[in-house]
N, C-alpha and C positions, 0 to 999 in steps of 0.2 A: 186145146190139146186133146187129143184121141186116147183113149183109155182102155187099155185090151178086156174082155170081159173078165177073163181070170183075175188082173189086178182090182176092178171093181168090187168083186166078188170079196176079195182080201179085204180091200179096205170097209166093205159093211158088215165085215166077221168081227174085223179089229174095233169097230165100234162099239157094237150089237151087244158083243157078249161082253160078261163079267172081269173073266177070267181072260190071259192074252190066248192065240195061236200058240205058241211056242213058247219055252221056257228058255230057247237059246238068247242069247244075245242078240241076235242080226235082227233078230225081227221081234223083240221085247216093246210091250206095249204098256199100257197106263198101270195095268192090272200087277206085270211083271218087273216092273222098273227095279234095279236091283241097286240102284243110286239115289232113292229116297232120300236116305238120312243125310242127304246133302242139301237135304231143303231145312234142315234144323241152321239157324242161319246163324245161332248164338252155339249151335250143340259143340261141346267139347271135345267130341270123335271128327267133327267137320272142322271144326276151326284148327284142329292140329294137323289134317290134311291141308287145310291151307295156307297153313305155315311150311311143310314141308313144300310143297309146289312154290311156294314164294321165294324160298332157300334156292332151289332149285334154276328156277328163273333168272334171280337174280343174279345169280353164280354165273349162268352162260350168258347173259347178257353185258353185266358190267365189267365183266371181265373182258368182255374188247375194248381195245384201245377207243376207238372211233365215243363209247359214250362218255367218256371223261369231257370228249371235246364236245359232242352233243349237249352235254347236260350244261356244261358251262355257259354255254352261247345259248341255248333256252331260260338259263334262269337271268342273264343278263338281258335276252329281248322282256320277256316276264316281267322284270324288277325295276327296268328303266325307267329314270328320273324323267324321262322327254316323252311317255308316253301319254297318251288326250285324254284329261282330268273329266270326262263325261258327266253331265251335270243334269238334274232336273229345274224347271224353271219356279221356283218358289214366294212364297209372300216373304218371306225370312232371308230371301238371295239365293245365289245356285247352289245347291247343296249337294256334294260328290260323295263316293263310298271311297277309298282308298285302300290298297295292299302294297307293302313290299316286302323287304327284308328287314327294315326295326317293325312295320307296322302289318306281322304276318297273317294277323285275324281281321287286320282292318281297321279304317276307324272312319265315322261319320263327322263331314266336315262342309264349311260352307264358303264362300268370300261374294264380290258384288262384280257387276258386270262389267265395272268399269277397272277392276284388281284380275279378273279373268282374262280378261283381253289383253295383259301382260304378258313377257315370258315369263314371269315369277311369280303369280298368285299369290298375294298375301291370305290364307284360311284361316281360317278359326276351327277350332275342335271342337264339336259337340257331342261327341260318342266317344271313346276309345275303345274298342272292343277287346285288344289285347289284355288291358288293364282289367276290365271286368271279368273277364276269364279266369285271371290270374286270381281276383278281390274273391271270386264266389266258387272258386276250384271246378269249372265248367269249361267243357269242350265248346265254346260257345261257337256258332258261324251266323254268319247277320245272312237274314233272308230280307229285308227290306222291310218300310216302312208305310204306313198309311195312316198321311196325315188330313185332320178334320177341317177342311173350309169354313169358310174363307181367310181365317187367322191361319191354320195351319201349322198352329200352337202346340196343340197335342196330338200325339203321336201312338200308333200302334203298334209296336215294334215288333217283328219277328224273328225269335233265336231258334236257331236248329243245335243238339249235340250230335255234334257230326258229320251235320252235314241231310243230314234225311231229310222228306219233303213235310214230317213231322214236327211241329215246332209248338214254342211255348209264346204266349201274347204276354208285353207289359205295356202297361202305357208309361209314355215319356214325355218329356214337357221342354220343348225344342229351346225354347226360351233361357230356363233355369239351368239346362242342360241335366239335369236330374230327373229320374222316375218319379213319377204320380205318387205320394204316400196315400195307401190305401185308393189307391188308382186301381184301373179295369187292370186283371192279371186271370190271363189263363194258363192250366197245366196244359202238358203238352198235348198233342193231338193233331190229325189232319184235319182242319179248320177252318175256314172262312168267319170273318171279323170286320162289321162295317158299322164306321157311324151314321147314327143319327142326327146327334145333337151331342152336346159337350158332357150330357149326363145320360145320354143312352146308346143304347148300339144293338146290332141285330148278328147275332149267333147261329153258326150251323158246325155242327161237331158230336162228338161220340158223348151220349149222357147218359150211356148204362145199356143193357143188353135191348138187344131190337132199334137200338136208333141207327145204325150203320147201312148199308149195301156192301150184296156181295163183293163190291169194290173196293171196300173199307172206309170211303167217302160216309159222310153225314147225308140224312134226306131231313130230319125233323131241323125244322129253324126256330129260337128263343130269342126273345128281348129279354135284355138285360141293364137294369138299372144302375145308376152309381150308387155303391155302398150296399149293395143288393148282394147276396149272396148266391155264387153260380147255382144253388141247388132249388133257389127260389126262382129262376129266370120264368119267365112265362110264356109258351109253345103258344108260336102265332102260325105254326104251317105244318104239314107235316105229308112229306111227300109218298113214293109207297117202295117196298124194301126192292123192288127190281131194280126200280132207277139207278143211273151210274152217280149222279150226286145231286142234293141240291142245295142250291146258295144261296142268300138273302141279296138284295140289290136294294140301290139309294139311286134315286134318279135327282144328281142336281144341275143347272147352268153354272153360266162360268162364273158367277158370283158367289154359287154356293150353295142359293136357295133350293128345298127340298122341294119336290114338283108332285113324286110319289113315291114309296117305297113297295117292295115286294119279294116274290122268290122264282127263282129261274128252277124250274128239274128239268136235272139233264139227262132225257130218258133213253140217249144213246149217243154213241159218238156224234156231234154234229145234230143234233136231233134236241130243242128244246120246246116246253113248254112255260109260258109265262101266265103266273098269276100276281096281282094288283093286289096289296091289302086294303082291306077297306070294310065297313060293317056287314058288307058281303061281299065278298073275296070274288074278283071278276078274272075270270081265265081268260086271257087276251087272244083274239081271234088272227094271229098271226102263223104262217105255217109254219112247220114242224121246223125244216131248215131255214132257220134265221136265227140270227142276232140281234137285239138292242144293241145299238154305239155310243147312247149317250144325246145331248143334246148338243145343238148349235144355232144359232140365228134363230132362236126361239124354234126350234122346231126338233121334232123327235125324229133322231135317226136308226136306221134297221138295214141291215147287209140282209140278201137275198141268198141261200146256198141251194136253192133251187127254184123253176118259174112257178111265180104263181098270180092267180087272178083274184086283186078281190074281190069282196062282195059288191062293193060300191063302184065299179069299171066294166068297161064290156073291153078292155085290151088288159093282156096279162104284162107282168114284168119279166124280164128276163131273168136268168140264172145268174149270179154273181153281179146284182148290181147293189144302191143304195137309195132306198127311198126315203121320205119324210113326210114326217104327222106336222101341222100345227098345234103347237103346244094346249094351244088356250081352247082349241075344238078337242084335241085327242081328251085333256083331261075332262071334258062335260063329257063326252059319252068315247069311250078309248074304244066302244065295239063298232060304231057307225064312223066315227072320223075316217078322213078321205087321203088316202096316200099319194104324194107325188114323185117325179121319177128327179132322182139329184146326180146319179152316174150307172152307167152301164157300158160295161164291156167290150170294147171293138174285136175282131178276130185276131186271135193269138194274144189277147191280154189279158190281164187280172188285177183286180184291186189289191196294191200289193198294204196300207195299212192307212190311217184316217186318226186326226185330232182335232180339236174344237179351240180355237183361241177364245177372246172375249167378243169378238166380233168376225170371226171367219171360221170356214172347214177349212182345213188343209189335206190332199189325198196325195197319198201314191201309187202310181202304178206300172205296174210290171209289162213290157211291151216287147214280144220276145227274147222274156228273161234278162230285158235291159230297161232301167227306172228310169222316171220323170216324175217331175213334183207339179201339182196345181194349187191353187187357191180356188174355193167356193166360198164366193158370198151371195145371200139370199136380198132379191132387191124387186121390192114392186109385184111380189107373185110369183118372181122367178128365181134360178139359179144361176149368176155369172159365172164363169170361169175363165181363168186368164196361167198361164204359164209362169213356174219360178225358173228362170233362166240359171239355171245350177249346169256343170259340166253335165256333156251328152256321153253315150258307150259308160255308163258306170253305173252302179248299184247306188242308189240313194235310198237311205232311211231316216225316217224322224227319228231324231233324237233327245229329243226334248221341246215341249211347247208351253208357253203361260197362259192362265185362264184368267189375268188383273188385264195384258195387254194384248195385242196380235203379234205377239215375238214369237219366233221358235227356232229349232236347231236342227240340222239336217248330217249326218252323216254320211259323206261322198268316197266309192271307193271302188279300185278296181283291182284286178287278180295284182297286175305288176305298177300302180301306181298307190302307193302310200295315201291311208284314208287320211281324207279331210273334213275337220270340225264346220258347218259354216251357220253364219247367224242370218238369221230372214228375219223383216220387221216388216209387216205385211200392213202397217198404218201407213208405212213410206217407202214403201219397196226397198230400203235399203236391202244389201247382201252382201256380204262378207265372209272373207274366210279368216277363223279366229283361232284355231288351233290345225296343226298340221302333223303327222306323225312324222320323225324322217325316216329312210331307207332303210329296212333292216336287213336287204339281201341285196343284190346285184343283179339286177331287171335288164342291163342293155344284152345279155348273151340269149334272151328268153323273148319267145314267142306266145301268142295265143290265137288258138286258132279254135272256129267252132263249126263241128261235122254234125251229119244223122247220120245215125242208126236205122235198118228198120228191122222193125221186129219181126214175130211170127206172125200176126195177123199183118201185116201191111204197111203199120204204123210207124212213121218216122218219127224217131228219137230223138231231139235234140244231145250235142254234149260238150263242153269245152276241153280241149286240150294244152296244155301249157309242156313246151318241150323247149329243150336248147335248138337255138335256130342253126346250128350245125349237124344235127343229126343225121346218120345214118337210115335210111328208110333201109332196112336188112332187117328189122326184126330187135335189133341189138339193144335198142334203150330200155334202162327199168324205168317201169311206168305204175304207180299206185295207182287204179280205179276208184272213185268217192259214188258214192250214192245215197238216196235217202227215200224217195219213195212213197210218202204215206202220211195220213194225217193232212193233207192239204198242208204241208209244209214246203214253199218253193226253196230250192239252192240257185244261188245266183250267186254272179263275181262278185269275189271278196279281195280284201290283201291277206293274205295271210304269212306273216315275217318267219314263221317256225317252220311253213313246210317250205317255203323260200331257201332260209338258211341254209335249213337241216340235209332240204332231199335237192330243190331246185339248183342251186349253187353246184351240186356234187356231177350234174354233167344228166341227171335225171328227169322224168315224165312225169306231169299228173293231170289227173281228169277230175271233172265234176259229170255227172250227169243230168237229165233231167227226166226224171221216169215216171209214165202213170203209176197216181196214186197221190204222186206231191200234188203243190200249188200254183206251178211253174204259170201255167196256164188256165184257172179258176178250177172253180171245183169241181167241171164235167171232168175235167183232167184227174183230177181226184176217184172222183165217184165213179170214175170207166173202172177202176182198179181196188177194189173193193170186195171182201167177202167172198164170194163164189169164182170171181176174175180178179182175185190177188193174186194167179201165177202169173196175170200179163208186167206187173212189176221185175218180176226175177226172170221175164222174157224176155225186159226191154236192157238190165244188165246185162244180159248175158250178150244179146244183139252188139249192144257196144262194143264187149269186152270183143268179140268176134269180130266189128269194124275195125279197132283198131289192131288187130292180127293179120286180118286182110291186107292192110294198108301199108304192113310191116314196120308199123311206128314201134311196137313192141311184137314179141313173142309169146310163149306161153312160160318159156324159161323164164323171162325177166317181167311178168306182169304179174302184179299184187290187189287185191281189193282191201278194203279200207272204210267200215263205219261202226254206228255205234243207233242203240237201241231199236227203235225201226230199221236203221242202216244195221247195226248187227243181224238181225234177221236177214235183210238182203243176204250180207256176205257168206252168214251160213247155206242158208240157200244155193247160190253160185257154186261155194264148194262140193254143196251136195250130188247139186244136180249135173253139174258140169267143171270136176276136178281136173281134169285134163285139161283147162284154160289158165289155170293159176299156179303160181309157185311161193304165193303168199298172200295168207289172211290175216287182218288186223280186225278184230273182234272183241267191240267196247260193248261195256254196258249191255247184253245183246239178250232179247228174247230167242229164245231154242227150242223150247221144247211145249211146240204147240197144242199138245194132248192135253197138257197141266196148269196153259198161263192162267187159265181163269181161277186158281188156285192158290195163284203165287203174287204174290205184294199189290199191286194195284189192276193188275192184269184182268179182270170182270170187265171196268172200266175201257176195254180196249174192243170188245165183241162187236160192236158196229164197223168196226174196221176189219178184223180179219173173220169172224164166225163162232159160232160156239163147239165148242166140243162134245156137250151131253144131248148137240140133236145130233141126232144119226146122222141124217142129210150134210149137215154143215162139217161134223167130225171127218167124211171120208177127204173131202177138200183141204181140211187143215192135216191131216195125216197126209194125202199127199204128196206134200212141200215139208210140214216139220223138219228141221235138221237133222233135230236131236234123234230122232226116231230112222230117219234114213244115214247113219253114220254107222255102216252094215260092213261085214266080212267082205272080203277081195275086193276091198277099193282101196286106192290109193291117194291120200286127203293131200292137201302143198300143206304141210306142216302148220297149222294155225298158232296166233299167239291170242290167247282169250283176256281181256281184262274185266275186272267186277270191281266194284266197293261193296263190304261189309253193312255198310249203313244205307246201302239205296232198299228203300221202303216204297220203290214204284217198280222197277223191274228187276223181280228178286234175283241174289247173286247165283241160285241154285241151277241158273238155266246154263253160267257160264263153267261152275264147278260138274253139273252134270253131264256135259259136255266132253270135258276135260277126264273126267273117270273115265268115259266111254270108250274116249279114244285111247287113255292107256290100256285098258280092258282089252282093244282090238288091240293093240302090238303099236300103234299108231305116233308117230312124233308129234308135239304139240306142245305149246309153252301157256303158262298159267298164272297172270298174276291179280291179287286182290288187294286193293287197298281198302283199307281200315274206312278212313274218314271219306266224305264228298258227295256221300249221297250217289243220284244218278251223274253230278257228273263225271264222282272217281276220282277226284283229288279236291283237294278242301284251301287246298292257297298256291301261292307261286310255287313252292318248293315240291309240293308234291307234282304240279303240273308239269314241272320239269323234269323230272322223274320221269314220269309217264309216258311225254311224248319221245326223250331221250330212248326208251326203251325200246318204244315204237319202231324208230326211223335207223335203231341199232340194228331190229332181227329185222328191218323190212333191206338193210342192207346186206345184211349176211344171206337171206334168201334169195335178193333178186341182181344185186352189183356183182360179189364174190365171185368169181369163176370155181 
């Protein structure tokens, strides 16, 4: 994109200097922000503005008829008794989390495979979270559990209050069904918590001034004893304060046995360095972009997120594949061991995710944005591979695999076809389908159809469109835009029963995209969109939103955009940059105001993705595009509806309240709500999810249905 020299000029004034250009509004910069104390996230003057804005909201919203019937039909898809009890595969049996309407917090529960494969699952209780909430007067939310191999006896349990990414560790004893007395117990803290051994475990978290990153992540990592006092742990790493985080790691096979332990820094998005403990601590000579995956067939696996050659080859690997170490060689010498090639990427696919049975890999992978499952097994020197014959055209994910047997569970599913549970038993090929969702909407009046885009440089877009197969081509259908963009996170066909009911059922359009930046297509896909070329992201939206106006599936009157944190940025974006294409923004969770993020909740954390703001160079790029900074005099915004939670401790609320001041500030329409509990993702159980998305699909119908 061409940049006039005058705007250049601006944006290295706005950087440069201390103080902003102007003291107006329209062009208020870091310096002049007159909506600060909206970053006070607990402050008594903020939190009363956002209660008034929540009054506010709620008043124009609930007050249409249309959310009575929204909210009902969302908390009853939400709360259904028939919905797929999603299980992990355990030594103890499958073990599900559960919510409904008695069980609003949840409860941990287990039954056996052969009570699973029932319509009626006899479980057993081993948590009730409602009840402990109640017993110890806590907001409690279950963030999940990590339990110790190969018993899988004891448990690390993670509570959130609230909901935040912030939580408190106890250990729990799956067995007794009761907490550890004087068991491993952390206060809260963002934290990483791994065992070792049944009396020890490897710590990374906030232990006093200086152990943090500017991200608010831990870098120094402690062992910790049973019966050991946190204050005694003893510092086995200690990474350095620029790093975005670092973690401790336990390397075991599917038995359990320990192979090595160590710490990952994550010294940028995507970007790690591995060291090995040991009486001298071995920095592993792996490039920067990669991952350890864990083991399989004895052998140490590593994803590839860019090409590289090692020392020991004269041909390099490609970008987004999977290689492997031999176990028994990597651990004599981990810096000379000799890599082999186990999957690499054909054109237009991506490793879409990978698990380790007792005796198999299991991959998936994404094939223009459409899955398939394999099996690898390691035999003779080599790597077989043979196909899981699972339905074709659908999004397949692991959903669960055992590391005692080669069982696992695949999640099958497509925009208008109801996900399916299925069982693979990779000793006998069995496959089965064991649980099935039913129909939450009315799929035979609905099409899917998948177009490009192309953007400004050239590039075709992929995107899917789901429209009534009666449609008007005039321009006339509301149409929500979905995007996401970033992070090497792909969107791919889903079922989804709430925007079915809510929007598809009503005679309505929706789209998914697939835009540089995601995963859609590996990580060149990703890394094209990145940093300096993050506006080819909010090029390739907009391109869409433009094909499908061309095309006259929708117009500008009846087209809506629609995401939430990286996709909030998109949508801000969009309306920034090009208001005159929409008539409604849905605006979750969403970073805004790119001047500040590195300032705000975990946002440091996020700089190898979009850039930093205190270099000059990088600030004029993220000033650019910023929303919050471009939401200027004589424009005319489609009315956005912004949602936050009070408790999200990763993309602070201040980006979407600051926002919201702004636009009333200009004269500007805008809707604003903030829930309390949920962390990032804004609601903390059924009920409030209902809420929420009720809210949603109220004002996206008031803006884009309503004549």
């Amino acid at each position: 994109m061409k940049t006039s020299l005058f705007l250049a000029a601006s944006l290295s004034m706005s950087c440069l200097m201390t103080a902003g250009l102007s003291q107006t509004l329209a062009s208020s910069t870091m310096a002049d922000d007159p909506f600060l104390w909206l970053e006070d996230v607990g402050g008594p003057r903020a939190l009363a503005w956002v209660q008034a804005e929540n009054n506010k909201t709620l008043s124009a919203l609930q007050s249409d008829p249309r959310y009575q019937r929204f909210y009902g039909e969302a908390l009853h898809i939400l709360q259904a008794k028939d919905r797929i009890p999603y299980v992990s595969l355990g030594k103890l049996g499958l073990n599900n989390f559960w919510q409904d309407e008695s069980q609003l917090r949840g409860v941990m529960r287990r039954t056996t495979l052969e009570s699973y494969r029932t319509q009626s699952p006899r479980w057993e209780t081993v948590l009730d979270v409602d009840a402990l909430a109640d017993a110890e007067n806590k907001n409690w939310i279950f963030k999940g559990a990590s339990c110790l191999p190969p018993e899988e006896r004891l448990c690390l349990l993670r509570l959130s209050e609230g909901g935040k990414d912030a939580v408190f560790v106890r250990e729990f004893d799956e067995v007794a069904k009761t907490f550890v007395t004087n068991g491993f117990e952390l206060p809260e803290g963002k934290q990483e918590v791994t065992w070792v051994n049944s009396d020890t475990v490897l710590i990374a978290r906030d232990w006093g001034e200086g152990t943090t990153t500017k991200s608010g992540y831990p870098y120094v990592v402690k062992e910790l004893r049973r019966a050991q006092p946190l204050a005694e742990a003893h510092e086995v790493f200690r990474g350095e304060p620029t790093d975005v985080a670092v973690m401790p790691f336990v390397l075991r096979d599917s038995e359990g046995r320990v192979h090595a332990t160590g710490a990952d820094r994550i010294i940028r998005s995507f970007e790690h360095e591995y060291v090995l403990f040991a009486p001298e601590p071995i920095k592993l000579n792996l490039p920067k972009k990669s991952t350890i995956g864990g083991i399989a067939s004895g052998r140490l696996l590593v994803t590839l997120n860019e090409e590289w050659m090692p020392p020991s080859r004269d041909t390099s690997f490609s970008v987004g594949s999977i290689i492997s170490y031999d176990l028994a060689e990597w651990k004599q010498d981990p810096l000379r061991a000799r890599p082999t090639l186990v999957f690499k990427p054909g054109p237009r696919q991506a490793l879409g995710g990978f698990t380790a049975t007792r005796n198999l890999l299991i991959l998936t992978i994404l094939d223009n944005v459409q899955s398939r499952a394999f099996v690898y097994e390691y035999r003779q020197g080599t790597w077989l591979t043979r196909p899981i014959p699972l339905p074709e055209n659908a999004s397949v994910g692991l959903a669960a695999a055992s590391h005692e047997t080669d069982e696992a569970m695949f999640a099958v599913s497509s925009f208008l076809s109801p996900t399916m549970l299925w069982y693979f038993d990779g000793a006998t090929e069995r496959l089965e389908t064991v649980k099935t969702t039913p129909p939450r909407f009315d799929a035979s009046r609905i099409v899917v159809e998948q177009f490009e885009a192309i953007s400004r440089d050239g590039t075709r877009i992929p995107y899917f469109l789901l429209r009534p197969k009666g449609a008007r081509f005039d321009g006339s259908t509301p149409t929500l835009l979905s995007g996401y963009g970033g992070f090497q996170i792909p969107l791919v066909p889903f079922y989804a029963g709430l925007t079915g009911r809510l929007w598809l059922e009503q005679g309505n359009a929706y789209v998914v995209a697939n835009l540089r930046g995601g995963g859609e297509f590996g990580p060149q896909w990703h890394q094209t969109a990145q940093g300096a070329t993050k506006q080819r992201t909010w090029d390739d939206f907009i391109a869409v939103a433009e094909d499908l106006i061309r095309r006259k599936i929708t117009s500008p009157r009846r087209l809506g955009v629609v995401g939430g944190s990286q996709g909030g940025l998109l949508v801000g974006t969009a309306i920034t940059q090009r208001p005159d294409l929409f008539n409604a923004a849905i605006v979750q969770v969403p970073l805004l105001d790119m001047l500040r993020f590195t300032k705000l909740g975990a946002g440091a954390s996020w700089i190898g993705e979009y850039g930093d703001p205190t270099v000059p160079e990088q600030c004029k790029w993220l000033e650019a595009y910023s929303p919050y900074q471009r939401l200027v005099l004589g424009k005319t915004y489609p009315a956005p509806f912004i949602l936050t939670s009070t408790k999200d401790d990763r993309v602070h609320p201040a980006h979407g309240r600051k926002a919201a001041a702004r636009l009333a500030a200009l004269g500007q329409p805008y809707l604003y709500y903030e829930n309390v509990d949920g962390g990032h993702s804004a609601a903390a159980n059924p009920i409030e999810q209902a809420r929420q998305v009720s809210l949603e699909y109220t004002y996206a119908s008031r803006r884009l249905v309503d004549e």
